[in-house]
C-alpha positions as a printed NumPy array, in Angstrom:
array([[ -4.024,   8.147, -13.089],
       [ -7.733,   8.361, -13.295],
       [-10.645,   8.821, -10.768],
       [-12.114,   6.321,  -8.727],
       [-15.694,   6.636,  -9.88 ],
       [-17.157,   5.907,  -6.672],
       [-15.262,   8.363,  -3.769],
       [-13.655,  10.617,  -6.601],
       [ -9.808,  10.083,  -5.279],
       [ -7.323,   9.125,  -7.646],
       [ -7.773,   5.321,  -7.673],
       [ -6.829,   3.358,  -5.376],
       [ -6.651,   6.322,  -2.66 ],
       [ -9.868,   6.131,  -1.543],
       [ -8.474,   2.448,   0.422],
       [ -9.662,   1.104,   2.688],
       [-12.521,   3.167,   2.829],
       [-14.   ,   2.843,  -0.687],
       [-14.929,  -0.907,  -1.63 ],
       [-13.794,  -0.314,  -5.455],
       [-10.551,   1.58 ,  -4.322],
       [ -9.654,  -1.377,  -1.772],
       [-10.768,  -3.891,  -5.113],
       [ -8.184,  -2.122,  -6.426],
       [ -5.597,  -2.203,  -3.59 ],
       [ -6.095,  -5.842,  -3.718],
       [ -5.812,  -6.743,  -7.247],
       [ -2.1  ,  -5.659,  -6.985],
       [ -1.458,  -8.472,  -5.078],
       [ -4.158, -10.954,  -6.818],
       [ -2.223,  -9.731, -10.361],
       [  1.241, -11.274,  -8.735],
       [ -0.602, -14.522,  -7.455],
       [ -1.88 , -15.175, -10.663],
       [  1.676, -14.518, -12.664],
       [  3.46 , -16.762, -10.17 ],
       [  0.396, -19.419, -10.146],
       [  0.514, -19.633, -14.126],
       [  4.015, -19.545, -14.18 ],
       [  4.791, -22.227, -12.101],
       [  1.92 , -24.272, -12.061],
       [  0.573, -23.105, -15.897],
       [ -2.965, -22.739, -14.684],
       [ -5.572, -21.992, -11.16 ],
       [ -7.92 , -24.728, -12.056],
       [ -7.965, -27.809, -10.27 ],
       [ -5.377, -26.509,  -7.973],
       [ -4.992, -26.472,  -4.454],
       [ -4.58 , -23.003,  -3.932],
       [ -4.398, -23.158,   0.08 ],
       [ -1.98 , -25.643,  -0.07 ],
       [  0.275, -23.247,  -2.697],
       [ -0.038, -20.484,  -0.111],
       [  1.163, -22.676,   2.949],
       [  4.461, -23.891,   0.468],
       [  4.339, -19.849,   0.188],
       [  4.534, -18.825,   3.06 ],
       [  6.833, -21.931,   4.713],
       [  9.619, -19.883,   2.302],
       [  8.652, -16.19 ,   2.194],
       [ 12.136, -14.881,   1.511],
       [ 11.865, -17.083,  -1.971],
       [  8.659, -15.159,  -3.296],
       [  7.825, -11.993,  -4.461],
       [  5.834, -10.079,  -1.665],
       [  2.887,  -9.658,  -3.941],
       [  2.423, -13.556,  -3.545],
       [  3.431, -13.84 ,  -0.376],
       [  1.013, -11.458,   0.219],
       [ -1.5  , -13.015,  -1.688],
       [ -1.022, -16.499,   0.258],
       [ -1.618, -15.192,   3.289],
       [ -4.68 , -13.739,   1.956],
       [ -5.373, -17.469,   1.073],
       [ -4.886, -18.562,   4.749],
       [ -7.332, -18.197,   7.843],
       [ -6.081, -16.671,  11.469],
       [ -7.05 , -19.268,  13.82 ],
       [ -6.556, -16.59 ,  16.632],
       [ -8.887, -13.707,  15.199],
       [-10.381, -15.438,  11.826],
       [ -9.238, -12.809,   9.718],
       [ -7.096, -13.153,   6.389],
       [ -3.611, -14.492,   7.905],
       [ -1.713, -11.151,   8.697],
       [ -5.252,  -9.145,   8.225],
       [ -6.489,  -9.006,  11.56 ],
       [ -6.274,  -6.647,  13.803],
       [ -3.297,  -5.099,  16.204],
       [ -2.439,  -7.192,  18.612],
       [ -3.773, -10.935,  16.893],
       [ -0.378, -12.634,  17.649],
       [ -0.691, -14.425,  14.933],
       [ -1.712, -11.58 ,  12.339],
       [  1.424,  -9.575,  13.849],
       [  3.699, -12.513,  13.492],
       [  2.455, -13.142,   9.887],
       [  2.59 ,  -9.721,   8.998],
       [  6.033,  -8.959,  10.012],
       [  7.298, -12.244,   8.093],
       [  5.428, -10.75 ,   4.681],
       [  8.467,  -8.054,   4.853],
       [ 11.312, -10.924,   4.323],
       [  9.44 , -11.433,   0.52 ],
       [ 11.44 , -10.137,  -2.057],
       [ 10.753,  -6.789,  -4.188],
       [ 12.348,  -5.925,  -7.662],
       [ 11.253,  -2.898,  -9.31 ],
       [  9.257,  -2.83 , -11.945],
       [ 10.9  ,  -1.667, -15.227],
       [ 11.403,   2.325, -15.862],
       [ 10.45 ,   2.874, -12.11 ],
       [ 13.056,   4.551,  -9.77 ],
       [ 14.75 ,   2.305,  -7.151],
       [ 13.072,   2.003,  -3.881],
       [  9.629,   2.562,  -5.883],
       [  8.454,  -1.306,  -5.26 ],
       [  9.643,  -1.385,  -1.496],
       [  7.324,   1.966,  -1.322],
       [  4.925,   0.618,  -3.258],
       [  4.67 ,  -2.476,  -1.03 ],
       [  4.877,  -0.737,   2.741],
       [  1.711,   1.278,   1.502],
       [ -0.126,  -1.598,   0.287],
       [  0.415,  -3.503,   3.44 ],
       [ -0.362,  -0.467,   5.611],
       [ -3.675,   0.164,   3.553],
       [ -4.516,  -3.476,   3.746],
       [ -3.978,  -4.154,   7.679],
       [ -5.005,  -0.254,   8.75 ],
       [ -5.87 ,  -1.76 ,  12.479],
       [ -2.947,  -0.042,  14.898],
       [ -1.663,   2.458,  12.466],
       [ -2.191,   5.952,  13.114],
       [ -4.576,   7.706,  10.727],
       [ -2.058,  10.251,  10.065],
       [  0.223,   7.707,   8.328],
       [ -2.777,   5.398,   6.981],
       [ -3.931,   8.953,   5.017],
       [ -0.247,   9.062,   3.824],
       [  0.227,   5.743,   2.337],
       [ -3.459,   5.449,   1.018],
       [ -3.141,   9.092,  -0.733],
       [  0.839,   7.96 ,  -1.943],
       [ -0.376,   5.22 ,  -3.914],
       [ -1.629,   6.473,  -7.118],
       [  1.773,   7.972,  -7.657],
       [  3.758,   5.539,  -6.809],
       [  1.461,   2.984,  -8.9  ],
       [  2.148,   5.806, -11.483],
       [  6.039,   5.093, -11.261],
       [  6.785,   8.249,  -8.724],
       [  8.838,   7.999,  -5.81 ],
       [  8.95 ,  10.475,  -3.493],
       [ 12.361,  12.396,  -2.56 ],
       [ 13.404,  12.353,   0.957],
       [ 12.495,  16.113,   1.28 ],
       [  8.806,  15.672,  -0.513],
       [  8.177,  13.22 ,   2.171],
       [  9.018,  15.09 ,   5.029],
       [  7.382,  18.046,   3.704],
       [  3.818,  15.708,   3.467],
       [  4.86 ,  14.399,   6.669],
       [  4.888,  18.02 ,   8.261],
       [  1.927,  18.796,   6.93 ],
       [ -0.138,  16.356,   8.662],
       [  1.432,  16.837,  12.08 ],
       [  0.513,  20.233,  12.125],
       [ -3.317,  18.681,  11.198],
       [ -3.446,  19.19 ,   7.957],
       [ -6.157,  17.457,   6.467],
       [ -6.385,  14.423,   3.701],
       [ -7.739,  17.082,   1.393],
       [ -4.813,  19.172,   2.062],
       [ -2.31 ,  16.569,   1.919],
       [ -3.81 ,  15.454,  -1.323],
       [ -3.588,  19.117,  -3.014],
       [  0.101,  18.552,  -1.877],
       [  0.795,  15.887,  -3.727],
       [ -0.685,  17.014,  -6.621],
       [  1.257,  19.423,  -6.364],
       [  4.202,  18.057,  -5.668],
       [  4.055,  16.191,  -9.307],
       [  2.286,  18.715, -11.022],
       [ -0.285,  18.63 , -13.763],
       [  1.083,  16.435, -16.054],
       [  0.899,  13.531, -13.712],
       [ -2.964,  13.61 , -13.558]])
């Protein structure tokens, strides 16, 4: 893990709030758009990448989520004019699109515990589209990523314990030295 250089979190947990954390954030999906793009299509020039995200997203449950994701991203909300699935709480499209990202498929990346991509996903998405999510669980997810970028999952008991923490108003800084914690040195 290393420090964002602008907001001085561990990168990316300074999302959505810090533009080079969100970059970040981002280019976890934009990384799986171009893998599936050169794989199945050998190259981004020349192609109609609007029209690959509507194929995309017309079969969601036969793509990985990070291009699912990244086809919405692709895609225009003709109800708010956000990103498809982008916009805020309560876009009926944005909602609709958003819940449909979730039928994408996950596989965990090698030497990563089981459940680390579906993790690793939920906080994306929740870091992504912040708008109706309480701040408590958007300074969760955001502060979770570094370690579960860095391969951690955390056990059912670590996760309450964070959990607790906040609703008795603990802080992000707080909840941060928690985590750090949690791992210990040798994770920084």
């Amino acid at each position: 893990m290393r420090r964002c250089g602008e907001c001085g979190q561990w990168e990316p947990a300074g999302a959505p709030d810090c533009e080079r954390c969100a970059g970040v954030v981002d280019e976890i999906v934009e990384a799986g758009w171009r893998e599936f793009v050169t794989r199945e299509f050998g190259t981004l020039a020349a192609l109609d990448e609007r029209a690959v995200a509507e194929m995309v997203i017309d079969e969601p449950d036969r793509h990985l989520w990070r291009v699912v994701d990244a086809a919405y991203d692709r895609l225009t909300c003709t109800e708010c004019g956000s990103r498809l699935s982008r916009g805020p709480a309560g876009c009926t499209a944005c909602d609709l699109a958003n819940g449909f990202r979730y039928v994408a498929v996950e596989i965990d990346r090698p030497g990563v515990p089981p459940g680390n991509e579906h993790a690793l996903r939920v906080n994306v998405s929740v870091v992504r589209r912040p708008s109706g999510i309480s701040w408590r669980e958007v300074v969760a997810r955001r502060l979770l990523l570094p370690f579960l970028l860095d391969g951690h999952l955390p056990t059912i008991r670590q996760a309450q314990a964070a959990r607790a923490l906040l609703n008795q108003g603990g802080t992000a800084e707080e909840l941060a030295e928690h985590l750090n914690l949690a791992w210990g040195d040798d994770h920084r």
